[in-house]
C-alpha positions as a printed Julia matrix, in Angstrom:
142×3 Matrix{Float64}:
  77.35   99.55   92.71
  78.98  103.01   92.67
  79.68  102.55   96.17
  81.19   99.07   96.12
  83.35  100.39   93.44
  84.84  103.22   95.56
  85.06  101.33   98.38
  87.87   98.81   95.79
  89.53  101.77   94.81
  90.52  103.79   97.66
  91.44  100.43   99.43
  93.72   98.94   96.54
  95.06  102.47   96.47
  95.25  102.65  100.11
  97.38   99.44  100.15
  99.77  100.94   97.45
 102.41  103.7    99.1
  99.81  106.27   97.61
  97.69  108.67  100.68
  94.13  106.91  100.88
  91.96  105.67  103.99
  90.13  102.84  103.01
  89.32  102.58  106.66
  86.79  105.81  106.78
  85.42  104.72  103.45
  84.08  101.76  104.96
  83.29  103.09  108.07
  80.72  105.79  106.35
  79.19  102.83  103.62
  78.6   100.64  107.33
  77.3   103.65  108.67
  74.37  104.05  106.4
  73.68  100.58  106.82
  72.12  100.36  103.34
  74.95   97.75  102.15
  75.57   94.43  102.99
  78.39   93.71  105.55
  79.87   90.76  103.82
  79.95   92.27  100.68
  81.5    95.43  101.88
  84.08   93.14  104.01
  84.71   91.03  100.57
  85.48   94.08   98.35
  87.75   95.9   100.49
  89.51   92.79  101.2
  90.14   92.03   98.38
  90.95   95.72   96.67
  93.31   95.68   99.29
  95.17   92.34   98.86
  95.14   93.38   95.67
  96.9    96.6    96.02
  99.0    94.4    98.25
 100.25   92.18   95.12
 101.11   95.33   93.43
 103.59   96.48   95.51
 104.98   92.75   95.46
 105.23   92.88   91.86
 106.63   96.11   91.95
 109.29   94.72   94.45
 109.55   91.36   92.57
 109.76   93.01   88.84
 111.13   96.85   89.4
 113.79   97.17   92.0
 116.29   98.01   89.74
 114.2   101.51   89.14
 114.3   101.62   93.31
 116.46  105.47   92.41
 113.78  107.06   90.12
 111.32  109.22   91.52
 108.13  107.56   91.45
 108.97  104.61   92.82
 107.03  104.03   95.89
 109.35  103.02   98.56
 112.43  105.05   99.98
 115.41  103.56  101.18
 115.05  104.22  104.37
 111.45  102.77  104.6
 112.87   99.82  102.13
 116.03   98.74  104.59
 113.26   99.27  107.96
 110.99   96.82  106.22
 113.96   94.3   104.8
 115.09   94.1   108.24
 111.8    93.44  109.75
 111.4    90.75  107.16
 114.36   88.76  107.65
 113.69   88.96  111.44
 110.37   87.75  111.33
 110.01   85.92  108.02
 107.18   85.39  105.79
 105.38   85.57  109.33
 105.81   89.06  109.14
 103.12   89.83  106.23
 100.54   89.45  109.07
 101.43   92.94  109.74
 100.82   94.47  106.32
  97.84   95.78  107.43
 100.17   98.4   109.91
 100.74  101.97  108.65
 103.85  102.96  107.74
 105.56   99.57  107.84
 103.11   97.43  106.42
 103.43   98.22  102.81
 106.88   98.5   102.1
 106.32   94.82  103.87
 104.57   93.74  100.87
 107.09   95.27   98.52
 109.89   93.88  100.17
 108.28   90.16  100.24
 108.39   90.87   96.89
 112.18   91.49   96.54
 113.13   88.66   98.4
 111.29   86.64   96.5
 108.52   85.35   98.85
 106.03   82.95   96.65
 102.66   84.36   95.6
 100.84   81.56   97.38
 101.91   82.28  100.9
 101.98   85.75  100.12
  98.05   86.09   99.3
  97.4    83.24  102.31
  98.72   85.51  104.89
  97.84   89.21  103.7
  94.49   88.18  103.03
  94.36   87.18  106.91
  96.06   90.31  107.94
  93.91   92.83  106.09
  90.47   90.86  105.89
  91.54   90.44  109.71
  91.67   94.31  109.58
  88.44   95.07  108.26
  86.72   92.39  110.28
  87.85   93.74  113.29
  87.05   97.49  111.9
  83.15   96.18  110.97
  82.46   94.27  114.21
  83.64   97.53  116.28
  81.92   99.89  114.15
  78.76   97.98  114.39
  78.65   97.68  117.71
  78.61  101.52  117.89
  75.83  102.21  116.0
């Protein structure tokens, strides 16, 4: 259970601006091949998408505190991701699982309003895709 539980935190954290590799997390807990696969998929998924609809809030709810400190998107990485957005759409949130440009993706679906339902529909797809992909390779190595 301990395991299951790290494995949600460090990938809703991960997901969040914060520095966190869910990835090698899972990677080790596959590793020792004492888990289950689905359930490890299902818990990262979802501590991810999770993470995922914080940063939407926080885009949604708290862009007027975008100048303080500890909020977790620059402008720089804000107007990158913005841009990317209105070029692509809500399409684009099947690249939230990307470094670097993937979570200030979520943040700024979250400024511009995108509705929760299509938001969860397509990063769910994105990062489950992610961790899918991540398992079957990883697997297939040992």
């Amino acid at each position: 259970m301990i395991a299951y539980l790290g494995l949600f935190f460090s990938a809703l954290i991960a997901a969040t601006i914060l520095p966190m590799q869910s990835e090698a997390v899972l990677v080790g807990l596959l590793t020792t091949k004492s888990y289950s696969v689905t359930a490890l998929l299902l818990v990262a998924t979802v501590g991810n998408v999770l993470g995922a609809v914080i940063n939407w809030a926080l885009g949604r709810f708290l862009l007027r505190f975008q100048d303080r400190r500890w909020f977790p998107v620059t402008e720089p990485q804000l107007a990158r991701a913005e841009g990317w957005y209105h070029r692509y759409g809500r399409w684009s949130l099947l690249g939230s699982w990307l470094p670097i440009i993937g979570d200030p993706l979520t943040v700024v679906a979250g400024v511009l309003r995108e509705p929760i339902g299509p938001f969860l529909l397509l990063v769910t797809l994105a990062k489950g895709g992610r961790y899918l992909v991540l398992a079957m390779a990883t697997l297939a190595w040992l």
